[in-house]
SEMIMI-463036 format. One record per residue: residue number from 0; x, y, z of N, C-alpha, C, O in turn. Coordinates in Angstrom, 1 decimal. Atoms other than C-alpha are relative to their C-alpha. Layout:
<pts>
nr / n_X / n_Y / n_Z / ca_X / ca_Y / ca_Z / c_X / c_Y / c_Z / o_X / o_Y / o_Z
NUM / X / Y / Z / X / Y / Z / X / Y / Z / X / Y / Z
...
</pts>
This chain:
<pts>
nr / n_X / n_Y / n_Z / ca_X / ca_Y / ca_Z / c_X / c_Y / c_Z / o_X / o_Y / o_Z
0 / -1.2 / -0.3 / 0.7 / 27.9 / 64.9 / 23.4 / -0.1 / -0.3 / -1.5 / -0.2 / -1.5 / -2.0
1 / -0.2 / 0.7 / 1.6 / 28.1 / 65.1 / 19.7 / 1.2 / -0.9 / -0.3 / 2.2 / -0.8 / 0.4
2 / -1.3 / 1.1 / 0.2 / 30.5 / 62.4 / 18.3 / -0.5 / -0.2 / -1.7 / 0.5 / -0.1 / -2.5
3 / -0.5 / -0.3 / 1.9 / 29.3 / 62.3 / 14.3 / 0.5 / 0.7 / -0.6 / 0.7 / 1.8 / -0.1
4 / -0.9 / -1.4 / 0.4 / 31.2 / 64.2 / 12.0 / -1.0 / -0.1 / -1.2 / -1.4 / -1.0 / -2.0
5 / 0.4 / -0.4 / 1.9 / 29.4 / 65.8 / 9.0 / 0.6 / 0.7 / -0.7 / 0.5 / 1.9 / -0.4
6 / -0.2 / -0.8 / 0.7 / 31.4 / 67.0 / 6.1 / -0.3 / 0.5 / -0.8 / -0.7 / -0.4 / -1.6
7 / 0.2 / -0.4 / 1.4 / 30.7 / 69.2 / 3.4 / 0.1 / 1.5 / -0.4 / 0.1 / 2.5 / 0.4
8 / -0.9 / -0.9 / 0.2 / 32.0 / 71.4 / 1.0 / -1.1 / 1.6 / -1.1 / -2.0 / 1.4 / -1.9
9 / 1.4 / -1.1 / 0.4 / 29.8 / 75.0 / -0.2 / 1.4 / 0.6 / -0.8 / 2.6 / 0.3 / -0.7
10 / -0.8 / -1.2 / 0.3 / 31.2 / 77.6 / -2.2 / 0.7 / 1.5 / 1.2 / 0.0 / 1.9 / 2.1
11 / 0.1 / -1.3 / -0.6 / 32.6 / 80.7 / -0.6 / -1.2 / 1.2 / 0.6 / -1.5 / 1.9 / 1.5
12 / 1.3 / -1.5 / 0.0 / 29.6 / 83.0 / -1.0 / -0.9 / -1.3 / 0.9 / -1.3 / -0.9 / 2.0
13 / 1.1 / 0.8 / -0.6 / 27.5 / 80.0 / 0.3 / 0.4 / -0.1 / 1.8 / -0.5 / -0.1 / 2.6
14 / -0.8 / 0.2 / -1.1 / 29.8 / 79.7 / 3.7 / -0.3 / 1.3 / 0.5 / -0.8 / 1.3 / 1.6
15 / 0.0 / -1.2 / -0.5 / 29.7 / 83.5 / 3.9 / -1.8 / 0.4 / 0.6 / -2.4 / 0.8 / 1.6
16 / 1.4 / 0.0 / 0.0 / 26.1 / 83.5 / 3.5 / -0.6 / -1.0 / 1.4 / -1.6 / -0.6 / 2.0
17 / 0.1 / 0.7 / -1.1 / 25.7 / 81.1 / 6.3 / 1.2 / 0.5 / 1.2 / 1.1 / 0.5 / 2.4
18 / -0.7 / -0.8 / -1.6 / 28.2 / 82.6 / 8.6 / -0.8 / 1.3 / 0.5 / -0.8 / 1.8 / 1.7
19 / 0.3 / -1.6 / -0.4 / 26.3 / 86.0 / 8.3 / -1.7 / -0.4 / 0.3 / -2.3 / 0.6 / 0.6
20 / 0.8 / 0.6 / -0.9 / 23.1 / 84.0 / 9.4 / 0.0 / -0.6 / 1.1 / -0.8 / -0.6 / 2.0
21 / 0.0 / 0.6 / -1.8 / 24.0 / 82.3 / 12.3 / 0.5 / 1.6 / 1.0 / 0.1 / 2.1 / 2.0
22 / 0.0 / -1.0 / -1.0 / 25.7 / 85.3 / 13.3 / -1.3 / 1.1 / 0.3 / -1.2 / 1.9 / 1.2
23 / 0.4 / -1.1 / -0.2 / 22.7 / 87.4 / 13.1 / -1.1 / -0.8 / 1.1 / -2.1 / -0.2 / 1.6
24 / 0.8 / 0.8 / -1.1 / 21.1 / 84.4 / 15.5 / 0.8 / -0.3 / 1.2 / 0.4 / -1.0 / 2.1
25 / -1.3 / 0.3 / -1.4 / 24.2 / 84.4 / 18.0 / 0.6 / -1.6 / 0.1 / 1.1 / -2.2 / 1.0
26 / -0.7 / 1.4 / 0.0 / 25.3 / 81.1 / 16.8 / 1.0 / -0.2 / -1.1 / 1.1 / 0.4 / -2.2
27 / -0.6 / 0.2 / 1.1 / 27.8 / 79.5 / 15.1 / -0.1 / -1.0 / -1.2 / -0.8 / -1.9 / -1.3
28 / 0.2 / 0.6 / 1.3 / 28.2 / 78.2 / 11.8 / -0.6 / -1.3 / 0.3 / -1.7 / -1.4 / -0.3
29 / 0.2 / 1.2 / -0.2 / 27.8 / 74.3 / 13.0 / -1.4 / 0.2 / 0.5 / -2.4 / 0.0 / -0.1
30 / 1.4 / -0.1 / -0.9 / 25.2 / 74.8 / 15.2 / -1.5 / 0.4 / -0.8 / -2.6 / -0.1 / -0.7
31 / 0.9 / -0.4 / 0.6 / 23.3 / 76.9 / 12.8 / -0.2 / -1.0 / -1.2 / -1.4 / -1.3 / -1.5
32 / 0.3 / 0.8 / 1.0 / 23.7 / 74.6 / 9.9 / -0.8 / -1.0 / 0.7 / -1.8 / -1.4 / 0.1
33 / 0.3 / 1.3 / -0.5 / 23.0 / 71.5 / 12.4 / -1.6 / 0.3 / 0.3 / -2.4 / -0.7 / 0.1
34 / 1.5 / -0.6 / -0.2 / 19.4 / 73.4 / 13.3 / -0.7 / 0.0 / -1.3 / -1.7 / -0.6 / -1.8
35 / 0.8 / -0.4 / 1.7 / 18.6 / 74.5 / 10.0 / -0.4 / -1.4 / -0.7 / -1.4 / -1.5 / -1.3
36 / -0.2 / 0.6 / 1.0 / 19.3 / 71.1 / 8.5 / -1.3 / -1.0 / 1.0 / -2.3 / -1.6 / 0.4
37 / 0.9 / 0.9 / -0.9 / 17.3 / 69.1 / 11.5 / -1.5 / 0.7 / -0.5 / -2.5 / 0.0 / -0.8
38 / 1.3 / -0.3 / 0.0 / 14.5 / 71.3 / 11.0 / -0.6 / -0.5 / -1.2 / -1.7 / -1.1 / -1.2
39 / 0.3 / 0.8 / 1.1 / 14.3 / 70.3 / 7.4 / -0.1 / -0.8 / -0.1 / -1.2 / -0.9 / -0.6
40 / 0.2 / 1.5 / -0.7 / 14.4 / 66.9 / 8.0 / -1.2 / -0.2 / 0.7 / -2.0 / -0.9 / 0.1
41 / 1.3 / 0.1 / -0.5 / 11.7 / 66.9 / 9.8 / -1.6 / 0.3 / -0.8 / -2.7 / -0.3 / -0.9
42 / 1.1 / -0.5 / 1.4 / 9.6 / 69.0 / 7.2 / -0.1 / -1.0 / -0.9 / -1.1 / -1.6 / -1.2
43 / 0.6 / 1.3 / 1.2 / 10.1 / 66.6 / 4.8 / -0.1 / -1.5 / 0.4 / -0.2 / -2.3 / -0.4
44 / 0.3 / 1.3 / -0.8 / 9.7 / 63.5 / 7.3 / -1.7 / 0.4 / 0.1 / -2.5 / -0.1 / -0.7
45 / 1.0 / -0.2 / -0.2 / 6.7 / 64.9 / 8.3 / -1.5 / 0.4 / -1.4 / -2.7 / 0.2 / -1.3
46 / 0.5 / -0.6 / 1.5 / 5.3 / 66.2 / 4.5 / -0.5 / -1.6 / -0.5 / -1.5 / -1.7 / -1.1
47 / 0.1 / 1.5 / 0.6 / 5.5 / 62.0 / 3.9 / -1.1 / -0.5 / 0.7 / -2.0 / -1.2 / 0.2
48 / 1.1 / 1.1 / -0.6 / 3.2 / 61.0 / 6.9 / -1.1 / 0.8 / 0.5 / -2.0 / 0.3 / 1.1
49 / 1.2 / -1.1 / -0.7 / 0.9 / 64.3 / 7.8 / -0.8 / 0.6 / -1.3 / 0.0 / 0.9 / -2.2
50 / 0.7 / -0.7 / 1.2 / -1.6 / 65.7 / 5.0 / -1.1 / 0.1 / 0.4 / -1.8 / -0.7 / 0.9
51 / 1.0 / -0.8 / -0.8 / -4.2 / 68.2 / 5.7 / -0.8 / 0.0 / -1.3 / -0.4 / 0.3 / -2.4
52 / 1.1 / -0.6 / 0.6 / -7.7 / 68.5 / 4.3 / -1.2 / 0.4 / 0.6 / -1.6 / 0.2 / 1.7
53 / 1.1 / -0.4 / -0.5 / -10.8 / 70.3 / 4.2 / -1.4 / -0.7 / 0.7 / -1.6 / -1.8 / 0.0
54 / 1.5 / 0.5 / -0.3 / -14.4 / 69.2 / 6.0 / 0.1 / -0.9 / -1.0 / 0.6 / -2.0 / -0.8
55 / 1.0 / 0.5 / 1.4 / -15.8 / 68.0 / 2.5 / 1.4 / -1.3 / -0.4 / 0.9 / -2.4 / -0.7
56 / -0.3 / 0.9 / 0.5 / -12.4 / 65.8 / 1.5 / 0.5 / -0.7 / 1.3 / 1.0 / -1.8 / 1.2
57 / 0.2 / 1.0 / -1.0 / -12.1 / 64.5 / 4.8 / -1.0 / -1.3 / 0.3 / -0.7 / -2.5 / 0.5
58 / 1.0 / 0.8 / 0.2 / -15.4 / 63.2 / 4.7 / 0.5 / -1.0 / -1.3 / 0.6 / -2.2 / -1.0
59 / -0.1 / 0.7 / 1.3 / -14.7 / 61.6 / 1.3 / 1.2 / -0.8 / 0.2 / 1.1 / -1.8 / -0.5
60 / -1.0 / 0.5 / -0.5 / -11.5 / 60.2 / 2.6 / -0.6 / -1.2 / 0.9 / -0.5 / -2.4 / 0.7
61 / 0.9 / 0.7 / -1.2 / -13.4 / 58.8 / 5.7 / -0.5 / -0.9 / -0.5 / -0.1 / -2.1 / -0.2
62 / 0.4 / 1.4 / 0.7 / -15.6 / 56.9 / 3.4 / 0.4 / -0.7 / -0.6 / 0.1 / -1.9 / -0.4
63 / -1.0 / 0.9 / 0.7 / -13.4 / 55.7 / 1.3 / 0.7 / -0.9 / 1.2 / 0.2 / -2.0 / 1.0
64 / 0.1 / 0.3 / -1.2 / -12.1 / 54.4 / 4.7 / -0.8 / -1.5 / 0.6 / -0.6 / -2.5 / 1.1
65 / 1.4 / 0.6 / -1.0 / -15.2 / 53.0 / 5.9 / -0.6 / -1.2 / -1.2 / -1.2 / -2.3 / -1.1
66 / 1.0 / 1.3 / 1.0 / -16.4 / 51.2 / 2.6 / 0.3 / -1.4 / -0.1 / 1.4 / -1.6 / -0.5
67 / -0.3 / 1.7 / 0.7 / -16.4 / 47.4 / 2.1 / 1.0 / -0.1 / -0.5 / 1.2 / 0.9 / -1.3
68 / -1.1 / 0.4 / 0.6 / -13.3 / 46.1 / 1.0 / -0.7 / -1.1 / -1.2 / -1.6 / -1.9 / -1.2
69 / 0.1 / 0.7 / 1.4 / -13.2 / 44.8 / -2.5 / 1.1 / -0.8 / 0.0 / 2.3 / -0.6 / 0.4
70 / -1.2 / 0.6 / 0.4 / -11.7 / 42.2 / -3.6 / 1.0 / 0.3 / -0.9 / 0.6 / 1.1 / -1.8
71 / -0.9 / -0.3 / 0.9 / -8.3 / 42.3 / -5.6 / 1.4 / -1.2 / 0.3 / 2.1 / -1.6 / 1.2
72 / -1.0 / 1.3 / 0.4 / -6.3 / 39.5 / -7.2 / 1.2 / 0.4 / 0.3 / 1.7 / 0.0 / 1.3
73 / -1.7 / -0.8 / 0.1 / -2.8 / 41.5 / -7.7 / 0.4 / 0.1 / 1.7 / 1.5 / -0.1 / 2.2
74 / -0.4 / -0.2 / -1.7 / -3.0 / 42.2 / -3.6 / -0.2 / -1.5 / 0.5 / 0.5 / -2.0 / 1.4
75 / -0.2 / 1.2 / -0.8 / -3.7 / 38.9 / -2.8 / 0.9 / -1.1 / -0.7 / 1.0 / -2.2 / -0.3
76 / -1.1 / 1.2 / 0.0 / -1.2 / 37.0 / -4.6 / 1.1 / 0.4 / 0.0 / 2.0 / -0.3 / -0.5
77 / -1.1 / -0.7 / -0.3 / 1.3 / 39.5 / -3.6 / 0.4 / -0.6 / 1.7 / 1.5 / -0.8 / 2.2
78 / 0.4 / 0.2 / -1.1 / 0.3 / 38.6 / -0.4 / 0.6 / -1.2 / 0.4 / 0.9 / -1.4 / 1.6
79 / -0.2 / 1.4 / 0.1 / 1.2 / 35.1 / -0.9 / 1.1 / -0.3 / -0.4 / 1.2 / -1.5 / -0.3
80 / -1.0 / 0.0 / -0.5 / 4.8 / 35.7 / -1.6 / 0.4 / 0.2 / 1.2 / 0.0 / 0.9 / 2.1
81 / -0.8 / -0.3 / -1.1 / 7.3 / 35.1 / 0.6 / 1.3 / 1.1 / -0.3 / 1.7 / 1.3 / -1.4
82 / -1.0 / -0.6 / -0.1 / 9.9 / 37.3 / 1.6 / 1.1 / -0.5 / -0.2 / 0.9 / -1.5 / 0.5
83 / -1.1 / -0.1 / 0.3 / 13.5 / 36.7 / 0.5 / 0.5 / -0.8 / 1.5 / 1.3 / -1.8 / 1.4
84 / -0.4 / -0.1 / -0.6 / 14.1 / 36.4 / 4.1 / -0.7 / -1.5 / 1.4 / -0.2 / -1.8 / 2.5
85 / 0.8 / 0.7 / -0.3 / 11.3 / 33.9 / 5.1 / 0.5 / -1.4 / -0.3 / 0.8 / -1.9 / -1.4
86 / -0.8 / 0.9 / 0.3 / 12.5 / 30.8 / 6.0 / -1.2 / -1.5 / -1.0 / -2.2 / -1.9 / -0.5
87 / 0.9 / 0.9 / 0.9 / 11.0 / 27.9 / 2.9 / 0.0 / 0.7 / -1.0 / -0.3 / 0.0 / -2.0
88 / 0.1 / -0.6 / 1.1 / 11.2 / 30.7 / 0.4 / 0.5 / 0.1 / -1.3 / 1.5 / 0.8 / -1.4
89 / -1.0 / 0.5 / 1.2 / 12.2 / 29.8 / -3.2 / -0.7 / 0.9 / -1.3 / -0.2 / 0.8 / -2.5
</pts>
């Protein structure tokens, strides 16, 4: 059962324009916006944690990957704060 409420306010032409797409999918306006907007959501959720490459920068990715870790000062004394939330933290 839905129980959030989403409001918001479009222009006319924008409302109409969205009524005359859901209708031409057999749905209504909520429904269609509530689809439309989930699926986008997802596109750009997904756009943040999925990224596609070829053979050749895979491989180069991979190694990068795979190589020895270097040291680095800036990460390790980042490291060595505490959190805000960590109890002793000043």
């Amino acid at each position: 059962m839905r129980d959030a409420l989403i409001n918001l306010r479009a222009l006319p032409e924008q409302r109409d324009l969205i009524d005359y797409a859901a209708s031409l999918l057999g749905k209504n306006r909520s429904d269609f916006m509530l689809e439309v907007a989930c699926e986008r959501a997802q596109t750009v959720i997904l756009d943040r944690v999925f990224f596609g490459l070829d053979a050749e920068k895979f491989k180069q990715f991979s190694d990068l990957l795979d190589a020895p870790k270097t040291p680095n000062a800036g990460l390790a004394r980042l490291m060595e704060v505490k959190a805000p939330w960590q109890e002793g933290s000043e």
